[in-house]
GUZAGU-421411 format. One record per residue: chain; residue number from 1; x, y, z of N, C-alpha, C in turn; residue in three letters. Coordinates in steps of 0.02 Angstrom, whole numbers, plus 50000, padded with zeros to 5 digits. Last residue first. Layout:
BEGIN
   kette    nr    n.px    n.py    n.pz   ca.px   ca.py   ca.pz    c.px    c.py    c.pz   rest
       A   NUM       X       Y       Z       X       Y       Z       X       Y       Z    ALA
...
***
This chain:
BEGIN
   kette    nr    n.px    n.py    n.pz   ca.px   ca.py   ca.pz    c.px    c.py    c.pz   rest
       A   223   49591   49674   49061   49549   49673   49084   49479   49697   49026    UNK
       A   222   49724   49692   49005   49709   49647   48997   49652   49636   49031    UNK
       A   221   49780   49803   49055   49748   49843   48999   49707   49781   48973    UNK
       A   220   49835   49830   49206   49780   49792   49192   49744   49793   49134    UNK
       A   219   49960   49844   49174   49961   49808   49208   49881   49788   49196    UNK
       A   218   49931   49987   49089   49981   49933   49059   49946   49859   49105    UNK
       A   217   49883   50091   49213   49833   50063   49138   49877   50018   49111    UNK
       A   216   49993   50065   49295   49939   50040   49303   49884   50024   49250    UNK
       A   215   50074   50155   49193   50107   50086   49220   50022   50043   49237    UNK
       A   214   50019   50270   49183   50022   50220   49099   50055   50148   49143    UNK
       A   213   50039   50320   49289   49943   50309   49255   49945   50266   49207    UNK
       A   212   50172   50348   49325   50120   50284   49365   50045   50300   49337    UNK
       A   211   50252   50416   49271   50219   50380   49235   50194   50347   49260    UNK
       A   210   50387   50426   49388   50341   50453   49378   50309   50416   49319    UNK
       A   209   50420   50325   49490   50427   50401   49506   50399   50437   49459    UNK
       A   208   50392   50188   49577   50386   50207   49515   50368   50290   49504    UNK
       A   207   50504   50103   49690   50455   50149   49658   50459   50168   49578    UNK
       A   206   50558   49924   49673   50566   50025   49679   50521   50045   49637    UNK
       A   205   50452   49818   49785   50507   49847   49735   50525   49892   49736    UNK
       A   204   50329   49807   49855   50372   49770   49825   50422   49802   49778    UNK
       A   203   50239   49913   49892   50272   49872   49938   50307   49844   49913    UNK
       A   202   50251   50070   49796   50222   50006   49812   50263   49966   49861    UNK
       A   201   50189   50231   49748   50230   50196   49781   50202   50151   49804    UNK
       A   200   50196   50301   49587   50163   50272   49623   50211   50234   49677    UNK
       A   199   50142   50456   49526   50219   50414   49565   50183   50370   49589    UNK
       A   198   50059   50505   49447   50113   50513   49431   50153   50458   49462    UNK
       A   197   49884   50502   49424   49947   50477   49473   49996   50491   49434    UNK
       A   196   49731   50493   49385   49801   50521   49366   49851   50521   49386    UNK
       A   195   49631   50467   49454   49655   50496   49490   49731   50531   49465    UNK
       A   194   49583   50349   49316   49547   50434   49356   49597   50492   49391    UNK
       A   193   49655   50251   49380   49651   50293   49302   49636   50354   49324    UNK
       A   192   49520   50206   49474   49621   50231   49518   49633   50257   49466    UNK
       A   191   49422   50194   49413   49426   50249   49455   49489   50270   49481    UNK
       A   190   49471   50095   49335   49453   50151   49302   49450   50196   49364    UNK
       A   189   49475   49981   49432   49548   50010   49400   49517   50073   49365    UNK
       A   188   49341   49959   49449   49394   49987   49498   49444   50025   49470    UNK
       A   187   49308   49916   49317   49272   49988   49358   49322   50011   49414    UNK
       A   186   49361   49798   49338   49380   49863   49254   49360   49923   49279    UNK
       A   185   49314   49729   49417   49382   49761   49410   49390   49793   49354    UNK
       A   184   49183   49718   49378   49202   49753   49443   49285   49769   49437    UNK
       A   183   49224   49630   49263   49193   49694   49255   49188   49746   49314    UNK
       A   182   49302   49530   49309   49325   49575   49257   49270   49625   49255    UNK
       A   181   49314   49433   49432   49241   49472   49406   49267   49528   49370    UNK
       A   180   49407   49365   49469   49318   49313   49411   49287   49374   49385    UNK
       A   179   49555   49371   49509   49519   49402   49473   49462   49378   49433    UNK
       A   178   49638   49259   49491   49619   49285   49554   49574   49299   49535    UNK
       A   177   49716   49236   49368   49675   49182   49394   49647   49221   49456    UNK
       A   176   49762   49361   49354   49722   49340   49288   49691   49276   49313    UNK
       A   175   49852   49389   49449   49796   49439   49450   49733   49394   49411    UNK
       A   174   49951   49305   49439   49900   49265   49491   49854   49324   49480    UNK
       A   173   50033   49369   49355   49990   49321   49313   49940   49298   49352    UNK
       A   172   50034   49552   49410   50079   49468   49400   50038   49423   49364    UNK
       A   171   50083   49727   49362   50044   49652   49399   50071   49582   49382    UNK
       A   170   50216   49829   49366   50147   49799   49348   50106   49747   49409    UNK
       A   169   50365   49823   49286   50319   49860   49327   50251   49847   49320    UNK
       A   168   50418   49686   49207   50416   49775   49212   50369   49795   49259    UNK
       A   167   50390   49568   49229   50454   49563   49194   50438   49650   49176    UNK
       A   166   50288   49458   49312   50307   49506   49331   50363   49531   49285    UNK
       A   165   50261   49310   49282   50262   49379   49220   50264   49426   49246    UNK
       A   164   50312   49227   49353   50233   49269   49381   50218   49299   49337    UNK
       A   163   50436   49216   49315   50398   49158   49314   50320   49180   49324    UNK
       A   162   50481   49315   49352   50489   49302   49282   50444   49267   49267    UNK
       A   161   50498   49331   49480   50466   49357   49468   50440   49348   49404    UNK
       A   160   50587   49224   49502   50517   49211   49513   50466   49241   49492    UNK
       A   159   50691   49287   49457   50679   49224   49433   50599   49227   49443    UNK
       A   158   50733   49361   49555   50712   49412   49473   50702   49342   49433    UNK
       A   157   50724   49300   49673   50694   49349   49675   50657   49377   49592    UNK
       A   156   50873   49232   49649   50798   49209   49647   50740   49248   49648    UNK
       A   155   50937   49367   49637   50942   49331   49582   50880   49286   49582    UNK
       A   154   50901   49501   49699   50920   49463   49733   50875   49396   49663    UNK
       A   153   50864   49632   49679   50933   49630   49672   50948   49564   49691    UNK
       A   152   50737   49664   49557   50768   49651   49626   50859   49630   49621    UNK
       A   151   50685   49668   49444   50750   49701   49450   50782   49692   49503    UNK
       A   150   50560   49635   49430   50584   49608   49389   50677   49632   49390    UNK
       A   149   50484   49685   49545   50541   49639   49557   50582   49625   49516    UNK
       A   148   50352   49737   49568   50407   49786   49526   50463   49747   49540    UNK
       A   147   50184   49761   49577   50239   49727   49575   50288   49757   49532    UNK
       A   146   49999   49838   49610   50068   49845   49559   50140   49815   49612    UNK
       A   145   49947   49776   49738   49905   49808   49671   49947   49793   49615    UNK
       A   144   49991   49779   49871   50005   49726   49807   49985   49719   49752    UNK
       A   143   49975   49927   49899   50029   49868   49933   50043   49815   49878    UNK
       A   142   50004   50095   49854   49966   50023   49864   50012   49979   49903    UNK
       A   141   49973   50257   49809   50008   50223   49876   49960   50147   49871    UNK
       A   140   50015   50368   49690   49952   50323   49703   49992   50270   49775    UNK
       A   139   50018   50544   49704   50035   50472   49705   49995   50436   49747    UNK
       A   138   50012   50692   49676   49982   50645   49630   50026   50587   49649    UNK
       A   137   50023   50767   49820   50092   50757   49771   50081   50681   49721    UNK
       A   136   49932   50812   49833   49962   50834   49825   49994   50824   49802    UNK
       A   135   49829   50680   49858   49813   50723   49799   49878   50771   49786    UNK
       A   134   49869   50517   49843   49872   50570   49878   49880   50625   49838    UNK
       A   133   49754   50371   49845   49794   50423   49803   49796   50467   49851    UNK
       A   132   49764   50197   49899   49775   50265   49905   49797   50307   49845    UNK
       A   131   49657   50044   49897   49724   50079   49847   49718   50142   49863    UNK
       A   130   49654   49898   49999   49609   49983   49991   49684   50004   49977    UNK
       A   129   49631   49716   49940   49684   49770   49960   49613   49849   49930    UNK
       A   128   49587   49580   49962   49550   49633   49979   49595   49682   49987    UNK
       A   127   49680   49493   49918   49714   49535   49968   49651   49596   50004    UNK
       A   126   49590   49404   49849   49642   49354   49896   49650   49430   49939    UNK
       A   125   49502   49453   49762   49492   49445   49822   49544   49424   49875    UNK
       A   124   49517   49605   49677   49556   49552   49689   49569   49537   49764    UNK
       A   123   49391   49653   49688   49385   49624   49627   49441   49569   49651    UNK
       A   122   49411   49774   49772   49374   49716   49810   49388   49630   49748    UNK
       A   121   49486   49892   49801   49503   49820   49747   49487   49771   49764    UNK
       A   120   49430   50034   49849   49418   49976   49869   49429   49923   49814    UNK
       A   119   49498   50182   49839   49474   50145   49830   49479   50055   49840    UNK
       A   118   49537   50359   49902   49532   50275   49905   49506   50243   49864    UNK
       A   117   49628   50483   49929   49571   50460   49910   49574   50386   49916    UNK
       A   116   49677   50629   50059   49684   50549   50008   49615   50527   49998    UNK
       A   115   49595   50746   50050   49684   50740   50057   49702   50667   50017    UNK
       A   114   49469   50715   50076   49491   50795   50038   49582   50787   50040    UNK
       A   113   49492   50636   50222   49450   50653   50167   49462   50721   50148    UNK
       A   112   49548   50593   50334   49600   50625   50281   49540   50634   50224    UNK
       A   111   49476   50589   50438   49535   50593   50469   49547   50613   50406    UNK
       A   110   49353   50527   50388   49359   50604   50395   49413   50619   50404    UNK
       A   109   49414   50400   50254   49396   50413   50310   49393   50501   50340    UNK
       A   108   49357   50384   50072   49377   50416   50140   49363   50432   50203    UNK
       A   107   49258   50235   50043   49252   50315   50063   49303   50345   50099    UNK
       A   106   49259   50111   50015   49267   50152   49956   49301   50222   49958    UNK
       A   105   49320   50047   50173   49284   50037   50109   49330   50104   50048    UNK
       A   104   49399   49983   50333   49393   50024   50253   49334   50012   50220    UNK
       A   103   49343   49971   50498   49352   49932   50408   49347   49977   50372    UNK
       A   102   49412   50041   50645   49385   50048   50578   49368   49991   50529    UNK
       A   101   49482   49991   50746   49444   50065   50745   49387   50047   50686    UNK
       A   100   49527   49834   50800   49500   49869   50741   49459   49935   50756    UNK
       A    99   49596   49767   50926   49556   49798   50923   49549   49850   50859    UNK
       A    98   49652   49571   50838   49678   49668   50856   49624   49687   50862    UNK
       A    97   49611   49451   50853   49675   49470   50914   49653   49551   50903    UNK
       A    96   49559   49450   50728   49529   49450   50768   49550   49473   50831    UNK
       A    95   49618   49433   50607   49654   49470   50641   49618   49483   50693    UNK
       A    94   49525   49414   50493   49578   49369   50510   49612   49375   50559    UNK
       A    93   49432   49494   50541   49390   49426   50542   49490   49392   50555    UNK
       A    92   49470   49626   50488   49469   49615   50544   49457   49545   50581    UNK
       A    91   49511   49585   50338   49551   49594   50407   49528   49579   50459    UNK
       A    90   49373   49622   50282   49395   49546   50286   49436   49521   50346    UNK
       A    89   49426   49759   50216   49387   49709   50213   49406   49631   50228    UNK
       A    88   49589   49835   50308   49559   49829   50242   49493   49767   50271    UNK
       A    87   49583   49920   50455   49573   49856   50409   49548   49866   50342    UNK
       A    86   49643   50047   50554   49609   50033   50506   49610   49967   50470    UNK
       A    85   49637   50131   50702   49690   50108   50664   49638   50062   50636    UNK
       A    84   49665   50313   50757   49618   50239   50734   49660   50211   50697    UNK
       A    83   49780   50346   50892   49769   50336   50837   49715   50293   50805    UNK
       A    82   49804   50319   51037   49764   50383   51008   49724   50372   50938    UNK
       A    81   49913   50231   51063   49820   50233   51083   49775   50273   51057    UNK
       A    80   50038   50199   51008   49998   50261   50958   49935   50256   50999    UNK
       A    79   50089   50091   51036   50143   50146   51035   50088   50192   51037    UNK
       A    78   49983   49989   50998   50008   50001   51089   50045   50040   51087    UNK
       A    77   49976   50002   50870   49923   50012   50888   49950   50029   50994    UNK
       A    76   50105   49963   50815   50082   50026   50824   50024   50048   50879    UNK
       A    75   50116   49825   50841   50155   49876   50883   50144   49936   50887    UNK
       A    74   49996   49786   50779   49985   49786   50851   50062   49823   50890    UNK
       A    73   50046   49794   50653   49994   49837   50667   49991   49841   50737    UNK
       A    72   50125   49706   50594   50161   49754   50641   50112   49792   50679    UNK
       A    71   50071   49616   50500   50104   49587   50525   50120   49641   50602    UNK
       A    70   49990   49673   50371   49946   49674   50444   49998   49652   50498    UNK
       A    69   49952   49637   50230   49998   49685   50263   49984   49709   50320    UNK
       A    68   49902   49551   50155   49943   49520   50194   49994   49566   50241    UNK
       A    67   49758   49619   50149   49763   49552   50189   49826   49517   50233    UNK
       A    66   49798   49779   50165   49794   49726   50124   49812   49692   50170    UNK
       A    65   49830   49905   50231   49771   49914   50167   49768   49846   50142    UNK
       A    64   49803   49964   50384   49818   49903   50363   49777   49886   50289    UNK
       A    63   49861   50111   50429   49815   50078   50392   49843   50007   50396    UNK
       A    62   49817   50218   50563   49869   50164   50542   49826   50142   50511    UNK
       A    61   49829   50398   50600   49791   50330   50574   49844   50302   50566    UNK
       A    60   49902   50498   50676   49827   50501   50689   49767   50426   50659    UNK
       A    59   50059   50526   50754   50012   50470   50729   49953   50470   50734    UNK
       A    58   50103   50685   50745   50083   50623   50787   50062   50603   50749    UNK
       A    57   50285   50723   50672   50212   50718   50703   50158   50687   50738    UNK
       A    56   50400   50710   50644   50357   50727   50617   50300   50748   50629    UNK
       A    55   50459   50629   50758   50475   50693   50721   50437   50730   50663    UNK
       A    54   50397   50506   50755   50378   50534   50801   50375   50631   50803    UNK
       A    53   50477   50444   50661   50419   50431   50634   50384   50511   50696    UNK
       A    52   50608   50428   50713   50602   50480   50672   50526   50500   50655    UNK
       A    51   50580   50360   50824   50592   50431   50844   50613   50463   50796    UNK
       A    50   50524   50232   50773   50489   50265   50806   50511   50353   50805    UNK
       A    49   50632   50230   50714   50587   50222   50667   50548   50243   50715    UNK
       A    48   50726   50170   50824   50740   50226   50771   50691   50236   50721    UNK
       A    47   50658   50057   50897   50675   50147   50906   50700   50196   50866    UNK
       A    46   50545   49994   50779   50593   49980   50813   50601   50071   50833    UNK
       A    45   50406   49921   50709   50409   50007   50752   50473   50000   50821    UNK
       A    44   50398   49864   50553   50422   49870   50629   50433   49894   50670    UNK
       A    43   50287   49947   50461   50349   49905   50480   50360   49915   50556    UNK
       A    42   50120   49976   50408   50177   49987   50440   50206   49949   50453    UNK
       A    41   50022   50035   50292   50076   49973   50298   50132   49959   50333    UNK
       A    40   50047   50205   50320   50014   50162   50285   50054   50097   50264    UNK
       A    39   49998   50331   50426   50035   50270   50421   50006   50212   50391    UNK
       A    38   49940   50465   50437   49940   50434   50390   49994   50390   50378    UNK
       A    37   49965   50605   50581   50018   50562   50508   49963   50515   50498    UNK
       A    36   49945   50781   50577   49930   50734   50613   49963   50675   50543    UNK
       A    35   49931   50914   50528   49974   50906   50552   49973   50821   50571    UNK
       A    34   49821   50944   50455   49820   50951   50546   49870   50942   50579    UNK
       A    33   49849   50903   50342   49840   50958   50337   49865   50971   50413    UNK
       A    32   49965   50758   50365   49903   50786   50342   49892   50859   50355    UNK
       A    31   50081   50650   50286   50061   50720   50343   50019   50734   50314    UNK
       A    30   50111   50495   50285   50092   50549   50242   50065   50614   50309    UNK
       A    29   50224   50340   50258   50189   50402   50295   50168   50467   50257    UNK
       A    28   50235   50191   50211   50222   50259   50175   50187   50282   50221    UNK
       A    27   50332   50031   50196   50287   50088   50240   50284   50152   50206    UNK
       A    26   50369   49901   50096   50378   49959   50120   50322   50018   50122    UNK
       A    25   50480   49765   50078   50398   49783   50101   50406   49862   50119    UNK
       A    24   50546   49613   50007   50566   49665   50023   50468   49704   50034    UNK
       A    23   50570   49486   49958   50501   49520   49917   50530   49589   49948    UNK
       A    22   50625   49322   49950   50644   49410   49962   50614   49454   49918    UNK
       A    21   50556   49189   49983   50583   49229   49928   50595   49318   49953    UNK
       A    20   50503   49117   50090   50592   49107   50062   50590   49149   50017    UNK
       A    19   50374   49169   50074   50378   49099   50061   50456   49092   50068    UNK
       A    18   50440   49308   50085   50366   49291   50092   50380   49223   50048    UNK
       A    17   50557   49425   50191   50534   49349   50156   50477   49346   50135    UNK
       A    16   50602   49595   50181   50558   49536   50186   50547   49476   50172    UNK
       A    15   50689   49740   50214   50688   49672   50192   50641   49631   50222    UNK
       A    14   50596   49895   50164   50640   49839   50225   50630   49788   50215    UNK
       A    13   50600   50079   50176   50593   50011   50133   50627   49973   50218    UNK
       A    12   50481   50205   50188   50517   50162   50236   50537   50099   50209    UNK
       A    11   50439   50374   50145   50435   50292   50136   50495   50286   50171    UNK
       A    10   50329   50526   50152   50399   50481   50163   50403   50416   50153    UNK
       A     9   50249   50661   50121   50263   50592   50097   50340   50583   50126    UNK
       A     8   50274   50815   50119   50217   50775   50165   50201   50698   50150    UNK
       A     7   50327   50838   49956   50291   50870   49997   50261   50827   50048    UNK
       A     6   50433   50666   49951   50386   50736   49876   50346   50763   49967    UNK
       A     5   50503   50596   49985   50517   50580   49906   50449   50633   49897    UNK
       A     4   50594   50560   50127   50566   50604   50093   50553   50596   50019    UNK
       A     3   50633   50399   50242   50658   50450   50178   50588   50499   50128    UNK
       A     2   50679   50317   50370   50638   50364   50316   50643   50403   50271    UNK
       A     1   50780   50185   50368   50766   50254   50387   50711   50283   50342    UNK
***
């Protein structure tokens, strides 16, 4: 179900495999001034998720902010015609099947410019992941940027994560082999810094409610 966690923000958790391991994945809707929604990483657009999602408002974007967060997009996209619906860099090439409104970059799209901000983590190529801030209620909205398993509830789960150095809120060890171009990523991560975040909400784990500027400066202070 959806759930409320600050002014015009909701999240959607829900169990996930990714290789056999239970990573768990979760959607973040955001209302915009117009009234109109900001679907970001969407889940399964079963009927009850539709007709709460619907209660809110209409669907004006669907993001797909990361390589591997694209799985549902085409349910939205045939629920929502209206809506642009968005690729992170690269997406659209993998995902060829979906009609793409958009590719992200750096810039807010008009649909929410002056509401969320963006930036492009081009640095970590595997997910080409686009990192959200939402100005009202200072949170930073990602997909695989920042990891948070080290607590999962599911025993292989807080193993693996151990093994990634996932072991607090953060990033993993595949950042430190992914990652060639430390200086494009020092610049990125300085601009998400910037944005000051308080909460950050991520696809993998439980949120991080507040201190999300010292979590993310922690996770990449090794840059």
């Amino acid at each position: 179900m959806l759930k409320q966690i600050a002014e015009g923000l909701w999240v959607e958790a829900r169990r996930l495999r990714f290789l056999g391991i239970e990573t768990g994945t979760r959607m973040t809707v955001v209302r915009l001034a117009d009234g109109g929604l900001f679907v970001h990483s969407p889940v399964s657009l079963d009927g009850e998720t539709r007709k709460a999602v619907d209660a809110l408002g209409p669907v004006k974007a669907v993001v797909a902010p990361s390589g591997f967060h694209h799985l549902y997009v085409g349910e939205w996209m045939r629920a929502y015609p209206d809506a642009i619906v968005c690729a992170c860099p690269g997406l659209e090439r993998k995902r060829g099947d979906l009609r793409w409104s958009r590719v992200l970059g750096d810039e807010p799209e008009p649909e929410w410019r002056g509401e969320i901000e963006q930036v492009f983590f081009g640095a970590r190529k595997l997910e080409s992941e686009v990192v959200f801030f939402h100005r009202a209620s200072r949170t930073l909205i990602c997909a695989d940027a920042i990891f948070n398993l080290a607590s999962h509830p599911s025993r292989l789960t807080r193993v693996v994560a151990r093994l990634m150095g996932n072991r607090r809120p953060g990033a993993t060890l595949l950042e430190r082999l992914l990652i060639r171009d430390r200086a494009a990523a020092r610049e990125q991560i300085d601009r998400m810094l910037a944005w000051n975040a308080d909460r950050i909400v991520l696809a993998h784990g439980d949120l991080i409610e507040t201190g999300g500027t010292e979590v993310l400066r922690r996770a990449y202070a090794w840059l």
